[in-house]
C-alpha positions as CSV (number, residue, x, y, z in Angstrom):
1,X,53.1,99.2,149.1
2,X,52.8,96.2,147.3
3,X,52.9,94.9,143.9
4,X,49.5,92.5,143.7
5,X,50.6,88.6,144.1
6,X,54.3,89.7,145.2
7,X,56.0,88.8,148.6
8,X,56.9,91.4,151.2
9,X,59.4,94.4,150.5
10,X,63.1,93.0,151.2
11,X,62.4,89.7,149.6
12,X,64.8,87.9,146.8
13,X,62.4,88.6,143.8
14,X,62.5,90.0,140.2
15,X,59.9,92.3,141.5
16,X,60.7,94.3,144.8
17,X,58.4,97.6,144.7
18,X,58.5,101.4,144.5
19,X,61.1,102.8,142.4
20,X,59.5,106.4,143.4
21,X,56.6,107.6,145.4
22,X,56.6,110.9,144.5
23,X,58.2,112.3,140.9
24,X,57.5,115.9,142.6
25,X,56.3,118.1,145.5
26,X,53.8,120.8,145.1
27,X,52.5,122.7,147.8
28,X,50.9,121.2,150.9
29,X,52.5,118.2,152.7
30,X,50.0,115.8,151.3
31,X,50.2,116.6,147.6
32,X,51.8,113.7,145.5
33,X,52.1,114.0,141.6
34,X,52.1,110.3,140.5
35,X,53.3,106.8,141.7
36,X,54.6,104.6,139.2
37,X,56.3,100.9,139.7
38,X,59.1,99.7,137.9
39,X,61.8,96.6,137.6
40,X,64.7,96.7,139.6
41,X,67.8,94.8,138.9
42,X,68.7,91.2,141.2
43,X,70.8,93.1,143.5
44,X,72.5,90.2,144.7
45,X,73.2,88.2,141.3
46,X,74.6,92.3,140.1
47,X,76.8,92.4,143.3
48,X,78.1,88.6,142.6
49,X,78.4,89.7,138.7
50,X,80.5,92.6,139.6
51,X,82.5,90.7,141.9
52,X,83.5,88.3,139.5
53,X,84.3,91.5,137.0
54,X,86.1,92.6,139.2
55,X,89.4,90.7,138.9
56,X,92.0,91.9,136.5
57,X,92.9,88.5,135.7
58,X,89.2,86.7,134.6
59,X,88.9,90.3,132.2
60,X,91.7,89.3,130.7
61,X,90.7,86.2,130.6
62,X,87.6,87.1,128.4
63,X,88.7,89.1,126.2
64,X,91.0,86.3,125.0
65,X,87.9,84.3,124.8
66,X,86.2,87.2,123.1
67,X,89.0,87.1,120.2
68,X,89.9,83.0,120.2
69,X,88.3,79.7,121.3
70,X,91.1,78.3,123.6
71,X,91.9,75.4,125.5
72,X,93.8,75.6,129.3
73,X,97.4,74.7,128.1
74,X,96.5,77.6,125.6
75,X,95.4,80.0,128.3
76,X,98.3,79.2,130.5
77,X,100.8,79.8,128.6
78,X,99.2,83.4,126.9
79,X,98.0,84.8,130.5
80,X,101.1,83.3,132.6
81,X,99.1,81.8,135.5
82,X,99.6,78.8,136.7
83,X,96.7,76.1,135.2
84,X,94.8,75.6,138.8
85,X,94.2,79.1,138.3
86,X,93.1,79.4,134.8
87,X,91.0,76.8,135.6
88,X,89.4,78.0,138.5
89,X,88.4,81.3,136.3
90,X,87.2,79.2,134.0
91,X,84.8,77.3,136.5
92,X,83.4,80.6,137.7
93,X,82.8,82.2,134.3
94,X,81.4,79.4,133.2
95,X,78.9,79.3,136.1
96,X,78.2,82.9,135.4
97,X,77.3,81.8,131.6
98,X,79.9,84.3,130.3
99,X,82.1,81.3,129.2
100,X,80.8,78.0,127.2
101,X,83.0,74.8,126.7
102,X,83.1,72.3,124.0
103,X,85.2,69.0,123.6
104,X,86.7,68.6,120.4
105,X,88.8,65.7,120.0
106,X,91.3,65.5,122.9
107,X,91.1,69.2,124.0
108,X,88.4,71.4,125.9
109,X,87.5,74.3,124.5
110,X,86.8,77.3,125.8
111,X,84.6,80.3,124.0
112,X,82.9,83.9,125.2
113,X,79.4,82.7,125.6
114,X,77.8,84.1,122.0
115,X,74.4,84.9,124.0
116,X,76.7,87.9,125.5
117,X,77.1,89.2,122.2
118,X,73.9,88.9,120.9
119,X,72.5,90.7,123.5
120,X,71.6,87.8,126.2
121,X,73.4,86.1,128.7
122,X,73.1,87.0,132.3
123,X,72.9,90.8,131.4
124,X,71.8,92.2,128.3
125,X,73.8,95.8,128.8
126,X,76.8,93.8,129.7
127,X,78.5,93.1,126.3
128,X,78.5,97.0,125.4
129,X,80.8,97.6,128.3
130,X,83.2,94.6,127.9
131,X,83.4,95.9,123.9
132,X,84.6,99.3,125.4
133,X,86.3,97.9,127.9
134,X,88.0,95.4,126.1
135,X,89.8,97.8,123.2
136,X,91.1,99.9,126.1
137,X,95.0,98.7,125.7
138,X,98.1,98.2,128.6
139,X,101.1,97.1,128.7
140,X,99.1,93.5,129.8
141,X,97.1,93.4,127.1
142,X,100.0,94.1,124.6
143,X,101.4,90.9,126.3
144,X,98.5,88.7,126.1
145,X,98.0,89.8,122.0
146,X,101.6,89.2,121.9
147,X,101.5,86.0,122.9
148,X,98.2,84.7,121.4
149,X,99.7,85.6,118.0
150,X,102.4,83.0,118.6
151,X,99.4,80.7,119.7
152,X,98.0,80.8,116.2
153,X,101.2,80.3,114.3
154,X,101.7,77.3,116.2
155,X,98.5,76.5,115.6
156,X,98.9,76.9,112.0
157,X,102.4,75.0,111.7
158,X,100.8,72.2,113.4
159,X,99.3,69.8,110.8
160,X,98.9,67.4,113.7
161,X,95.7,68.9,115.0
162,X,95.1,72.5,113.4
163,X,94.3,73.6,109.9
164,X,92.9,75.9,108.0
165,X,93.5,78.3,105.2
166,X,96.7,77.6,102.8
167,X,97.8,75.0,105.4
168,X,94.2,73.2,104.8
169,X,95.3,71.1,101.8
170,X,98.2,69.9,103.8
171,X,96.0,68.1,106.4
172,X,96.7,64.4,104.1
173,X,97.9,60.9,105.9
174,X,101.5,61.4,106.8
175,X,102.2,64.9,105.8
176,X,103.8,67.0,108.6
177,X,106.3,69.0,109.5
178,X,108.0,66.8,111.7
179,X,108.3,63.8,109.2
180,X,110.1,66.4,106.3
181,X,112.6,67.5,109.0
182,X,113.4,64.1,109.6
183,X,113.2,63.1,105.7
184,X,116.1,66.1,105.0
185,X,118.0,64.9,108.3
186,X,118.9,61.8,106.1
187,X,120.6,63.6,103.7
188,X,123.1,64.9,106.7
189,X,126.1,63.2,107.5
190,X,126.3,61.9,110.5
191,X,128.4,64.7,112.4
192,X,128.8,66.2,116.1
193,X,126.7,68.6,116.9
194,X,125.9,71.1,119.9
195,X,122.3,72.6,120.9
196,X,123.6,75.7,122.6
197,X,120.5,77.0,124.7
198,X,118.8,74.0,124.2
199,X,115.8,74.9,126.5
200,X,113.3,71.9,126.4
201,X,115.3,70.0,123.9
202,X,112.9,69.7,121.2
203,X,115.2,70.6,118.5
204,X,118.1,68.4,120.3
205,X,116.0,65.5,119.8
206,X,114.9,66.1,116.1
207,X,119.3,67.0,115.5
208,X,119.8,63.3,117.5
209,X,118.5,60.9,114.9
210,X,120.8,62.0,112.0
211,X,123.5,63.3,114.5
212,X,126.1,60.9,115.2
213,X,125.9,62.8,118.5
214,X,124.2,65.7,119.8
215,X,125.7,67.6,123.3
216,X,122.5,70.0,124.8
217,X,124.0,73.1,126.9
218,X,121.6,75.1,129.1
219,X,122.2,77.4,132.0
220,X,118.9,75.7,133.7
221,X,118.9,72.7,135.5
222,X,115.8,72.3,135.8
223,X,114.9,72.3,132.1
224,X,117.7,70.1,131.5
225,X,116.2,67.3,133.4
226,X,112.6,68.2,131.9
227,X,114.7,67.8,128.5
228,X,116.2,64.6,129.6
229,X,113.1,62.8,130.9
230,X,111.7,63.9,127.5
231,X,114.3,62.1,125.6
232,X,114.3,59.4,127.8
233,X,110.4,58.9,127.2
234,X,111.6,59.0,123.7
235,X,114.4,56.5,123.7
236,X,116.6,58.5,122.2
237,X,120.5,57.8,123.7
238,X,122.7,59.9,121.7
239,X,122.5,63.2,123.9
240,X,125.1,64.5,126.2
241,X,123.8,67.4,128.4
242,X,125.8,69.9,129.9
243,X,124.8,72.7,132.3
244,X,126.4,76.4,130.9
245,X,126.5,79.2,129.4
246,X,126.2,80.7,126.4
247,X,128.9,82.7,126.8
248,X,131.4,80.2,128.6
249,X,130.5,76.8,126.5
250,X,131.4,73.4,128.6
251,X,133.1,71.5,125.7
252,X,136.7,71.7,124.2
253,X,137.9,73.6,121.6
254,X,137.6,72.1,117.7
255,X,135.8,69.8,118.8
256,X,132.0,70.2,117.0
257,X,130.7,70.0,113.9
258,X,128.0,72.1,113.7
259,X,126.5,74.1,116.4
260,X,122.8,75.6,116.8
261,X,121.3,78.3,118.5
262,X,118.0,78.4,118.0
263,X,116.0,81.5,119.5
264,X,119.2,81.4,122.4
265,X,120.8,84.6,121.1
266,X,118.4,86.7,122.3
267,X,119.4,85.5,125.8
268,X,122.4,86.1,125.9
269,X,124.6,88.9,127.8
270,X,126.6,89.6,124.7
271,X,125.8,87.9,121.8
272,X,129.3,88.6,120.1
273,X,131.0,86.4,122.5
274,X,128.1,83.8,122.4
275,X,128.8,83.5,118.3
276,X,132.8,83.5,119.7
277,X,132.1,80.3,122.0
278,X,130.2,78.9,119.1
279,X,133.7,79.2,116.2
280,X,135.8,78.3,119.3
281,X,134.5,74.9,119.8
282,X,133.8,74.4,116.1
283,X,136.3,72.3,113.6
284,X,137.5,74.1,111.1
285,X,135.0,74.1,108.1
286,X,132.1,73.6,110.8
287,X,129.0,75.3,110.6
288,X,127.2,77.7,113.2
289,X,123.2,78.0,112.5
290,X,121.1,80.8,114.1
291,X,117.5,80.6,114.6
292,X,116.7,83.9,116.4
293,X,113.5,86.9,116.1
294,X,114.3,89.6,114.0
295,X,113.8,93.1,115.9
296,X,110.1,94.0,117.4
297,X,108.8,96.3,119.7
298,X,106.9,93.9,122.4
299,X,109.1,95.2,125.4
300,X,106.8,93.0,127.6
301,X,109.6,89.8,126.4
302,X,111.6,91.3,128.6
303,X,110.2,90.8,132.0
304,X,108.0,88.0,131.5
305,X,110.5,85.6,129.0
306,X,113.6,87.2,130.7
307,X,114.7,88.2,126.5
308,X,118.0,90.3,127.0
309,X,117.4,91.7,123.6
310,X,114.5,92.8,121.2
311,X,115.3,90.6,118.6
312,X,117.9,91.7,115.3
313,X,117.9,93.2,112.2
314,X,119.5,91.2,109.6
315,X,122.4,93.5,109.1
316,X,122.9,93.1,113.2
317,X,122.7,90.0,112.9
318,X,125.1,88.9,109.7
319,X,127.4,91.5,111.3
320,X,127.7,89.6,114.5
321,X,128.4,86.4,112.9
322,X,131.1,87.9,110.9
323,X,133.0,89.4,113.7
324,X,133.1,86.1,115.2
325,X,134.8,84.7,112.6
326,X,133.1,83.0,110.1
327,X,132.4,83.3,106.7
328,X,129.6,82.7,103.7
329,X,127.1,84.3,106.0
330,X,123.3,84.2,104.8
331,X,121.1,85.7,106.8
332,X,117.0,85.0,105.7
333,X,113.4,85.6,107.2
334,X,111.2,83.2,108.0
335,X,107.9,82.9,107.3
336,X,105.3,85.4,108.8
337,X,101.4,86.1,109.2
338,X,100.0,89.1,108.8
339,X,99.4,90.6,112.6
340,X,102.1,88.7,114.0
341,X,104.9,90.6,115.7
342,X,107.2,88.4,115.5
343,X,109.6,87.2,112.3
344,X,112.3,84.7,112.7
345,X,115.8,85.0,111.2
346,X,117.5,81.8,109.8
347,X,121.3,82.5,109.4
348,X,124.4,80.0,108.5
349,X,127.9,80.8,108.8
350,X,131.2,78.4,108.2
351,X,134.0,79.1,110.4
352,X,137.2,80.3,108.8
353,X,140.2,77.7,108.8
C-alpha cells in the first residue's frame, strides 16, 4: 500500500506508509474497521540523533552551551578534555544544528542553537527532554557548574576582553588590572622574595618587576619549565626557580623578604609546616602573604585539581599563621559573586624577631 506519488515501502523518505491497517478486529477474518496513514519519524537521522545523544561527554557539553556562550580554551578547561576532543564534539553538534558558532574578535564562540529552544532545530520534541534532562544533577555536573563559575569571574576581572555590569564603566584606554598591580608594585621596595607553589608563574612574574629578586618553588617540573618559557617569552631575568616542596623549601634560612603563597596552601600535606618553611626562610621582620579559598563544599577539587583541603575559614586560617610564628595577622575575604562557590582569603603576617 502506497501513498499516491511516493516511492516503494523501505525507501529513505519523509513519507514511508501504513502506520496501521487495522485499529480493530471484529468478527470474520475479512472485517477491517478503518485504515488511516500517518508521518513517521527519519529513522535513520533519529538513530544518528540518538547516537550522538548518547555520549555523556557531548551532554555535558550542551548543557554548558545551554547556560553560557563559550569558546574551546573555555570548554577545555570546565569539562577537562583534552581540546582535540572538545573540538571534535563541537564539529559533530554543530553538524547536527544543536550547536551554532560566532567569531567575535579573536575567539570562536560557541552557543546552544536557539532554534532548539524555540521549538525547531532538527527535532521539535527534543528541547523538552534536554530541559529535563539537563536539571537532573551529579557529582559531574556539580563539577562543570563549579568550574564555569570561575569562568565568569575571570571573565569579569578581565577588562582586557570582557565586561559587563559594574565592571562596564571600567572598559576605558589603559584601565586594567594588570597595569594597577604594577602601578602599587612601585611603591615596594625592592626586596627578595619567594613564590612558594608558584604553578605557572603568573604571579612570579607580576612580583619580578618591583622584586629586586624573585626565587619560584614548585614540586612540578613540568610546570616550571612552562613557567620559565613564559618568562623567558617575557624577558623577564630576575627569577630563580627551584623544584620543592612546600613543606621542605630549597632555600636557606633568613634569607627572604617576603614570601607568597598564593592558592598553594590548599596543596599542601600540612599546611602548619608549609606556614613553618615560609618564617623559617624569612628575615626577621619579613612578611608571609596568603592567597588561599575560604572553606566550600565542591568535593569534586579534590580528584580532579588534586586540592588536599576544602579551602579555610578565617579563624583556621589566622590560627595557622599564628602558630607558625608570626605576628599582626589580618586575615580578609576577597571579592565574591553571587552563585560563585568559591571566596578567596587574603591574609598577611610578619614574622616575630
Amino acid at each position: 500500500m502506497r501513498r499516491a506519488g511516493a516511492g516503494a515501502m523501505g525507501e529513505d523518505e519523509d513519507w514511508c506508509g501504513v502506520r496501521h491497517l487495522a485499529r480493530g478486529i471484529v468478527s470474520g477474518p475479512d472485517c477491517l474497521l478503518g485504515i488511516s496513514a500517518c508521518r513517521l519519524v527519519d529513522m535513520k537521522a533519529a538513530s544518528s540523533l540518538m547516537r550522538l545523544l548518547g555520549d555523556e561527554a557531548r551532554l555535558r557539553l550542551l548543557r554548558l552551551l545551554a547556560r553560557e556562550k563559550l569558546n574551546v580554551t573555555e570548554l577545555t578547561a570546565v569539562m577537562g578534555l583534552a581540546q582535540s576532543g572538545v573540538s571534535r564534539h563541537l564539529g559533530l553538534l554543530k553538524e547536527a544544528r544543536l550547536v551554532t558558532e560566532e567569531r567575535s574578535g579573536n575567539f570562536t564562540w560557541y552557543r546552544l542553537n536557539p532554534e532548539l529552544q524555540s521549538g525547531g532545530g532538527p527535532s521539535p520534541a527534543l528541547w523538552p527532554w534536554l530541559s529535563e534532562t539537563f536539571e537532573i544533577v551529579t557529582a559531574a555536573t556539580r563539577a562543570d557548574d563549579g568550574r564555569l563559575e570561575e569562568i565568569r569571574r575571570v571573565r569579569r576581572e578581565n577588562f582586557d576582553q570582557h565586561g559587563g555590569g559594574d565592571e562596564r564603566s571600567q572598559l576605558v584606554p589603559g584601565r586594567s588590572w594588570a597595569a594597577w598591580s604594577r602601578a602599587l608594585g612601585l611603591l615596594l621596595p625592592a626586596v627578595d622574595v619567594a613564590d612558594l607553589g608558584c604553578g605557572e608563574g603568573y604571579l612570579t612574574i607580576e612580583a619580578a618587576h618591583w622584586a629586586k629578586r624573585v626565587y619560584a618553588i614548585d614540586h612540578s617540573a613540568e610546570v616550571l619549565a612552562r613557567a620559565k618559557q613564559m618568562a623567558l617569552r617575557r624577558r623577564v631575568k630576575n627569577i630563580t626557580w627551584k623544584r620543592g616542596e612546600l613543606e621542605k623549601v630549597p632555600l636557606a634560612d633568613v634569607s627572604i623578604d617576603i614570601a607568597i603563597a598564593s592558592q598553594a596552601l590548599h596543596h599542601a600535606q600540612d599546611p602548619a609546616v608549609a606556614l613553618a618553611e615560609a618564617r623559617r626562610i624569612l628575615r626577621p621582620g619579613g612578611r608571609v602573604l596568603v592567597l588561599d579559598l575560604r572553606q566550600h563544599q565542591e568535593a569534586w577539587v579534590q580528584d580532579s585539581l588534586g586540592d588536599r583541603w576544602l579551602g579555610f575559614t578565617p579563624e583556621r586560617l589566622e590560627a595557622l599563621i599564628t602558630g607558625a610564628g608570626f605576628d599582626h595577622v589580618t586575615v580578609r575575604t576577597g571579592a565574591r559573586k553571587a552563585g560563585d562557590p568559591f571566596a578567596v582569603l587574603i591574609a598577611a603576617g610578619t614574622r616575630k624577631k
